[in-house]
VOBA-112293 format. One line per 4 residues: number of its first residue (from 1); for each residue x, y, z of C-alpha. Coordinates in Angstrom, 1 decimal, m for minus. Layout:
<rs>
NUM = X:Y:Z  ...
</rs>
This chain:
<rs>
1 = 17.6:1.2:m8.0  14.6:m0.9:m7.6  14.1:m3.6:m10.2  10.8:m5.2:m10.9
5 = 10.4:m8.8:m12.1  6.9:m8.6:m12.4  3.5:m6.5:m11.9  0.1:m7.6:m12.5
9 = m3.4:m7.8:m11.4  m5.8:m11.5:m11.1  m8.9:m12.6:m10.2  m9.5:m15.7:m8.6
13 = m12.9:m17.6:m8.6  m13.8:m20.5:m5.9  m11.0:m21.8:m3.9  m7.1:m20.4:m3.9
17 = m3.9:m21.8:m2.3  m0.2:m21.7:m2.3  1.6:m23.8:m0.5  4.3:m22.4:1.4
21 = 7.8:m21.6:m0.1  10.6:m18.9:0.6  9.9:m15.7:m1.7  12.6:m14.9:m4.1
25 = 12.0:m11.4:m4.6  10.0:m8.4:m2.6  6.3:m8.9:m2.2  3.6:m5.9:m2.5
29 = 0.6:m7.2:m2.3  m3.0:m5.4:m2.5  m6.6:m7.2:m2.1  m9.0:m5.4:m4.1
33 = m11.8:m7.5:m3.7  m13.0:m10.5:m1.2  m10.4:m11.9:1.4  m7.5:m14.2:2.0
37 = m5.8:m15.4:4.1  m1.2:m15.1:4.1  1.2:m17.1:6.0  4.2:m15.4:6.3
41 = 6.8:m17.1:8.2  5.3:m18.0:12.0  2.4:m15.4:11.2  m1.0:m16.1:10.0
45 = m2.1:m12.5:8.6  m6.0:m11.6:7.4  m6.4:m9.6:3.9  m9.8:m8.1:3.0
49 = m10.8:m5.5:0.2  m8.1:m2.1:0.9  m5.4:m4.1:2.8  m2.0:m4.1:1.8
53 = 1.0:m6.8:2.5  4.4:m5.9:1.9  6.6:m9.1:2.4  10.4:m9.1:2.4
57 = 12.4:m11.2:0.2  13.5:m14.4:1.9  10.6:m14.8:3.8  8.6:m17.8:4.3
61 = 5.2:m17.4:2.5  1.9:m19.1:1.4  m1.8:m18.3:1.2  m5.4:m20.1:0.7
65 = m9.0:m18.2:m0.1  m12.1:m19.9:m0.2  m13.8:m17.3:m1.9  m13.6:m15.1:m4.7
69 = m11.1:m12.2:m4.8  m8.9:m10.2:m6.7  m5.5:m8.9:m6.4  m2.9:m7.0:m7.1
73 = 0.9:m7.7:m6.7  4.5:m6.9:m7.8  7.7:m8.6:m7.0  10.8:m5.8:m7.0
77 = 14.5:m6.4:m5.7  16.6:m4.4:m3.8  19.6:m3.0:m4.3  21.2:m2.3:0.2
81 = 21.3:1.4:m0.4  17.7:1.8:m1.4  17.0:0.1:2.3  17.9:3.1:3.4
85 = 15.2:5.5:1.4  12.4:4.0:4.1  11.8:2.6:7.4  9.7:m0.2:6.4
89 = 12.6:m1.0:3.5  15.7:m1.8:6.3  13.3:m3.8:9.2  13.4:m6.9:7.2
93 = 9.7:m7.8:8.0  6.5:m8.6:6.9  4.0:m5.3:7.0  0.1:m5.5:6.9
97 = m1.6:m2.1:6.5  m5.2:m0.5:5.3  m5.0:2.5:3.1  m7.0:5.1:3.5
101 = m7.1:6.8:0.0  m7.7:3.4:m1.3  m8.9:4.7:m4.8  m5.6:6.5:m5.0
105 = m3.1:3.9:m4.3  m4.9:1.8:m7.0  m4.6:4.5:m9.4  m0.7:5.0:m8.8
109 = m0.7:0.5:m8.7  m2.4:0.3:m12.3  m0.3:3.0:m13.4  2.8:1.5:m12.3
113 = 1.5:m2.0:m14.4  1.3:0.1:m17.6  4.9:1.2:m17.0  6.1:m2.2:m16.5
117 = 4.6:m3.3:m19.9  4.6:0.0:m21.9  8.9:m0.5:m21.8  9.4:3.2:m22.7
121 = 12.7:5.3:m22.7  11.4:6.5:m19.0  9.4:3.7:m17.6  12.5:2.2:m15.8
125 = 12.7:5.3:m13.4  8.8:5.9:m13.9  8.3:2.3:m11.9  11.3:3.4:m9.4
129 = 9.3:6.7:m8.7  6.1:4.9:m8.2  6.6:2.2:m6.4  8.9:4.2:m3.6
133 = 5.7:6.2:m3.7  3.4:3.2:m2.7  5.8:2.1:0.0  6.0:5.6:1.3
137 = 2.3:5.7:1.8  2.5:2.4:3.3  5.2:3.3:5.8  3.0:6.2:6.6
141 = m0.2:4.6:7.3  1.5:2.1:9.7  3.6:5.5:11.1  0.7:7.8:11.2
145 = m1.0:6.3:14.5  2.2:8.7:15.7  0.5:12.1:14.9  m2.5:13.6:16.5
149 = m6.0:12.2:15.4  m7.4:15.8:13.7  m4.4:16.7:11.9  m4.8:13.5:10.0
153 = m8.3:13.6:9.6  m8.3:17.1:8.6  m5.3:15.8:5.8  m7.9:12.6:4.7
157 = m10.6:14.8:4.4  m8.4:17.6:2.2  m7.3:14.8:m0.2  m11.3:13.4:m0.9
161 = m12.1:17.2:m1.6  m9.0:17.3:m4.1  m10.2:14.0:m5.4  m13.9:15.4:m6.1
165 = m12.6:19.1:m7.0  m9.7:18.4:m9.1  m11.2:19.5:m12.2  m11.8:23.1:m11.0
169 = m9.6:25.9:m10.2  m8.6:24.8:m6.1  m6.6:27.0:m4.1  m5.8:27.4:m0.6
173 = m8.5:30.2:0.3  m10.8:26.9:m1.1  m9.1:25.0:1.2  m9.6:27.3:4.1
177 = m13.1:27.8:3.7  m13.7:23.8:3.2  m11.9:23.4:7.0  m12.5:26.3:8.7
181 = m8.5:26.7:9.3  m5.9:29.6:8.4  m4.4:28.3:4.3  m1.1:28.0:6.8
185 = m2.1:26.0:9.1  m3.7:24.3:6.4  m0.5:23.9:4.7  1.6:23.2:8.0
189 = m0.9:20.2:9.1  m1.0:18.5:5.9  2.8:18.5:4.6  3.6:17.4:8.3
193 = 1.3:14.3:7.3  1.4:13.4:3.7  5.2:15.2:2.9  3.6:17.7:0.5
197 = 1.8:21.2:0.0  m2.0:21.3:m0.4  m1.2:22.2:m3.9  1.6:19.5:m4.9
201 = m0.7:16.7:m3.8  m3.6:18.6:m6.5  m0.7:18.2:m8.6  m0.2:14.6:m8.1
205 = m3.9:13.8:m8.4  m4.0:15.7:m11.5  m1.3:14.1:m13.6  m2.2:10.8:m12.3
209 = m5.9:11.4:m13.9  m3.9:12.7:m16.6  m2.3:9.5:m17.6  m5.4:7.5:m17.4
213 = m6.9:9.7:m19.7  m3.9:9.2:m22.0  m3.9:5.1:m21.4  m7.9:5.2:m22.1
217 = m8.8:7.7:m24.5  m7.9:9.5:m27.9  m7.7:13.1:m26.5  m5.1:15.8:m27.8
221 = m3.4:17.0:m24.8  m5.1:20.8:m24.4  m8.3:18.7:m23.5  m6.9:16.5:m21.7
225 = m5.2:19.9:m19.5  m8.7:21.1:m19.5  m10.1:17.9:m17.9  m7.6:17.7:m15.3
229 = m8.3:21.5:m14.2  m5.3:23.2:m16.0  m5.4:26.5:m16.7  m3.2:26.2:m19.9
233 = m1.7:23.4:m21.4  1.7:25.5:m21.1  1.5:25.2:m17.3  0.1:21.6:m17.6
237 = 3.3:20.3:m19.6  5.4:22.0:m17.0  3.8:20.1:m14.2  3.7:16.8:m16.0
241 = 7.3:16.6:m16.5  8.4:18.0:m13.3  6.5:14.7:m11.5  7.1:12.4:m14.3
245 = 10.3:13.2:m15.7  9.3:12.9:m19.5  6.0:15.6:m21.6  2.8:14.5:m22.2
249 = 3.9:14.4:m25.8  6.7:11.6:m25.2  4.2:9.6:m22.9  2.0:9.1:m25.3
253 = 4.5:8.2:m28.2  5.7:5.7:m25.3  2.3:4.1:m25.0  1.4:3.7:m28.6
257 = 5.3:2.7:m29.4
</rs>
């Protein structure tokens, strides 16, 4: 299983560098704000605001920024079967990607910070779950040059209407009428890009609002259904254990623990 030894989030003001020295652990690295510039290994790599850097462990590294900027960042290791569970996991080398759903992948990156310091009966495998999430999404925006131009689009522009809608009642009639397509194409085209249903990524986007709400406010947990575009808090504890292996109940006695 994936271990992490640490997961946080800086700023930086005025001037930043790091000299060059071999990384002990895995790197993931996202630049929320200003730029920087990364050396890793013979390579000079550019970071602005929505780029990503995952950097292997052994790998020669460093950095400088004259500017500004913040980050975030979590070093992991790996144990030689999880090299297997993605692509960009077994190549041994440095990756540089932009994410699209930027907004998102922050989300699922401050949530997997308040796992890491919550220490909860489920936060080990919580952190496993997300950050094999975030490298999947990485591996697929550096893979997705592969599939034809409109399916992704249509997928991106699916996932901002979730991100807007997520509150009401969305189905896949919604869904049709938002693209102009058939619900199964609808369905076809965006599992074939993003690995889930229409409706399990709602799900997704859901919960994750979900646990903000949780980390942020005092809300009992029918509201906090409500919020997220539940029909009934029955169906929303269902869901949120499903994709996060504990209730609602025993993630907020883990937070406030």
């Amino acid at each position: 299983m994936i271990k992490l030894h640490s997961c946080y989030v800086k700023d930086f003001h005025g001037k930043w560098e790091m000299g060059r020295s071999v990384t002990q652990y895995n790197l993931l690295l996202v630049v929320t704000k200003g730029k920087i510039v990364y050396w890793v290994n013979d390579d000079t790599v550019y970071l602005q605001k929505g780029d990503v850097l995952f950097i292997p462990a052994g790998s020669v590294r460093g950095g400088t920024s004259q500017e500004e900027h913040q980050r975030y960042a979590t070093h992991f290791a790996l144990e030689d079967h999880d090299r297997e569970l993605l692509p960009i996991l077994g190549e041994e080398r440095y990756c540089k990607t932009t994410i699209g759903a930027f907004e998102y992948f922050k989300q699922r990156f401050l949530l997997l910070k308040h796992h890491r310091l919550m220490s909860g009966p489920y936060s080990e495998t919580t952190c496993y779950a997300i950050i094999l999430e975030l490298l999947g999404i990485i591996n697929y925006e550096r893979d997705k040059w592969k599939l034809p131009a409109k399916k992704i689009d249509m997928a991106e522009d699916i996932k901002q209407y979730m991100l807007e809608h997520y509150r009401e009642p969305v189905t896949l009639s919604d869904l049709a009428a938002f693209t102009g397509r058939t619900p199964n194409h609808i369905t076809h085209s965006f599992k074939s890009v993003t690995g889930l249903t229409p409706i399990e990524y709602l799900h997704h986007v859901r919960i994750a609002k979900a646990k903000e709400l949780m980390c942020d406010k005092v809300m009992p947990i029918s509201e906090i259904a409500d919020e997220t575009g539940f029909c009934d808090q029955a169906y929303f504890n269902r869901v949120f254990k499903k994709l996060t292996g504990c209730s609602p109940t025993a993630f907020l006695k883990g937070r406030t623990d």
